[in-house]
Steps between C-alpha positions, in 0.01 A plus 500: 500500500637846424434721769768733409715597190855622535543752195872525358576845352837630386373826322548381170174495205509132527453503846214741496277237277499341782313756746214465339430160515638450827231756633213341268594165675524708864162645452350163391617272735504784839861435510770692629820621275844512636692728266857392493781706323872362550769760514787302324807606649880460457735410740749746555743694716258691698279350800185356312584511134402747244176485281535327175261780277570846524127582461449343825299731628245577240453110454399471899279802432344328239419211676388689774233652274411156361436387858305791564249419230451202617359681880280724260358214326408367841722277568710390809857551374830544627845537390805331541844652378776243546849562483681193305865396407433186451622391170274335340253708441213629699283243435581324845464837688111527319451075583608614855263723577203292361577274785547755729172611415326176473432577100285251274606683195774717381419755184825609286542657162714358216744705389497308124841300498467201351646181691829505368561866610303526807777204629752688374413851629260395808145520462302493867173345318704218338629464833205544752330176457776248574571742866140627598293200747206705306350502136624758300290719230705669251355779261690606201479782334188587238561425116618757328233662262529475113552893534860442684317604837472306794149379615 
C-alpha cells in the first residue's frame, strides 16, 4: 500500500515531469510526498566538502518552490535536502530516505540516457530500482512535437 511517495527532484526539466504526476498520484491516493533533493558534493580540503554545481543555490530554490506547490495543492509535503559524497550516485541517498520514511513508492524523472550511457555517466533512475526496498515510478520527458517544441 502506498501511503506515502518520496519525490526525487534535482532541478533539472526532466525532473520536473515528474511533479506532476507525483502530486496527481498524492492527491489520489491521500498520500504524503517527501521531496528529496541530494546535494552532490566533493570531497575536498575544507571541513565538509564543497558543492559539486555552482548553481547550487538556485537549484535548492527551485526545489523549494516545487515542494511548495505541492502544500498549495493540498498536500502534506516536506522536504529533505541531503548532503552526499557518496560516489555512486545519489540514488542510495534518495533509496535511504524512502526507508526512513516508510515510502511505498518513489517518483523520479528520466533524464533520457539510454542504457549504455546512463552506466557510463550515472543515471539515478537506472539506478533506483535495484537500491530502493520500494517500487519506483519513473516519468520521462513528453515527446517532442512535430513543430520541434516540447509537449
Amino acid at each position: 500500500m502506498i501511503t506515502r511517495i518520496v519525490l526525487a527532484l534535482d532541478g533539472s526539466p526532466e525532473a520536473g515531469c515528474a511533479l506532476p504526476v507525483a502530486k496527481e498520484l498524492a492527491l489520489a491516493l491521500g498520500a504524503p510526498v517527501t521531496v528529496v533533493h541530494v546535494r552532490e558534493m566533493m570531497i575536498a580540503p575544507v571541513v565538509g566538502g564543497v558543492t559539486r554545481r555552482i548553481d547550487g543555490p538556485a537549484i535548492e530554490a527551485s526545489v523549494k518552490s516545487d515542494a511548495e506547490s505541492l502544500l498549495a495543492a493540498g498536500i502534506d509535503a516536506d522536504l529533505r535536502i541531503v548532503a552526499s559524497t557518496y560516489a555512486g550516485g545519489p540514488a542510495h541517498e534518495i533509496a535511504d530516505v524512502a526507508r526512513e520514511v516508510d515510502a511505498g513508492l518513489i517518483v523520479a524523472g528520466v533524464h533520457g540516457h539510454g542504457v549504455i550511457k546512463g552506466l557510463l555517466v550515472g543515471s539515478v533512475a537506472h539506478r533506483l530500482p535495484y537500491v530502493a526496498g520500494c517500487p519506483v515510478l519513473t516519468v520521462p520527458l513528453p515527446p517532442a512535437s512535430s513543430d520541434g517544441e516540447g509537449g
